[in-house]
C-alpha positions as CSV (number, residue, x, y, z in Angstrom):
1,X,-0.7,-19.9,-4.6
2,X,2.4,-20.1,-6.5
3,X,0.3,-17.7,-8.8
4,X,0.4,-15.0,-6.3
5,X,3.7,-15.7,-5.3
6,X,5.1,-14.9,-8.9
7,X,2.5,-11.9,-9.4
8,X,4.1,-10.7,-5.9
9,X,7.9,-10.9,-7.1
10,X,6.5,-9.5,-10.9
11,X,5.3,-6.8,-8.5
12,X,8.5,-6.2,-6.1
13,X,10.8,-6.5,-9.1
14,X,8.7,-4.1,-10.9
15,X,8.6,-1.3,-7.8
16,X,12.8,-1.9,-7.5
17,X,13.0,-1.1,-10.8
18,X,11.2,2.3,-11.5
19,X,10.4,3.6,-8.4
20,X,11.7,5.5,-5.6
21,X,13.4,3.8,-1.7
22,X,10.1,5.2,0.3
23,X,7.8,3.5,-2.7
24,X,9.7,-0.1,-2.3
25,X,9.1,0.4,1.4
26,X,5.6,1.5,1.1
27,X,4.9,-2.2,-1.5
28,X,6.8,-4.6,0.7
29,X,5.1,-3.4,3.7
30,X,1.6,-4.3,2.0
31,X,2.6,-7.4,0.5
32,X,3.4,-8.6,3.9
33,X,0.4,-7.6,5.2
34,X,-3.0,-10.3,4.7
35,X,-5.4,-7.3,4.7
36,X,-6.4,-4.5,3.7
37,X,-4.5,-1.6,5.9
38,X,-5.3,2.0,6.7
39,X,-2.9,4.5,5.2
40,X,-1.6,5.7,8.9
41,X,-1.3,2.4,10.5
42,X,0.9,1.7,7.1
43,X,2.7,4.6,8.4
44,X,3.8,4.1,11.5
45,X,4.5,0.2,11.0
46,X,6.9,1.8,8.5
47,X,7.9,4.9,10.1
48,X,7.3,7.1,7.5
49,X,4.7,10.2,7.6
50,X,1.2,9.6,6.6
51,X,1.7,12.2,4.1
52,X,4.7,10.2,2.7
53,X,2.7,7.3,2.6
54,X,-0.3,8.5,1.3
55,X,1.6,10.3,-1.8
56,X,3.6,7.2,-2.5
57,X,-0.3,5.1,-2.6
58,X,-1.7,7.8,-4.6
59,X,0.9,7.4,-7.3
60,X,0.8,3.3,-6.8
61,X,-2.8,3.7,-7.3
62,X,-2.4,6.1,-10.4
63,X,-0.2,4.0,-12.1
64,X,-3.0,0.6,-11.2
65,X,-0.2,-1.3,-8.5
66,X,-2.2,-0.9,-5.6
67,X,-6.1,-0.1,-5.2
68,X,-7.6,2.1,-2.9
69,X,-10.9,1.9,-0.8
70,X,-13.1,3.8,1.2
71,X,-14.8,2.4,4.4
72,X,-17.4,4.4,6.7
73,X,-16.6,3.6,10.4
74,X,-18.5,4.0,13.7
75,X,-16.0,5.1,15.8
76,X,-13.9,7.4,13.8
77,X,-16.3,9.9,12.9
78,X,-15.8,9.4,9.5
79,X,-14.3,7.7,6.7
80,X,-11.1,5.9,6.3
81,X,-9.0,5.0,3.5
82,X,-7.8,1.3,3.4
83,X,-5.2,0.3,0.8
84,X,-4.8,-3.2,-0.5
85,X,-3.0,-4.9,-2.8
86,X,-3.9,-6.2,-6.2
């Protein structure tokens, strides 16, 4: 746990640092979430637009911060992106 903990602040620190407000939003949202979250429930808990938060994920993702996932659900027609945290 206190593994994690330090990885998390490494990882908050990090985003402060380099990257942009919407970015620092877009990590602390996802480090206080337990799961793995869809991109537009990320975006309205944080009132940003899903295209705001989907650019700010693609770069996390890019640069290896966050990792992305695809899951195939029933009742959406479709697939869905779910973002998680390292």
């Amino acid at each position: 746990v206190a593994l994690i903990e330090a990885v998390h602040r490494l990882l908050r620190t990090t985003v402060r640092a380099f990257y942009d407000d919407a970015s620092v939003i877009v990590v602390d949202a996802l480090l206080r979430e337990a799961r793995c979250v869809r991109d537009d429930e990320l975006a309205k808990t944080i009132k940003l637009s899903v295209d705001q938060v989907r650019r700010r994920l693609s770069m996390l993702a890019e640069h290896r911060l966050v990792a992305n996932r695809e899951k195939k659900e029933a009742g959406r027609g479709g697939r869905a992106r779910f973002t998680f945290r390292k």
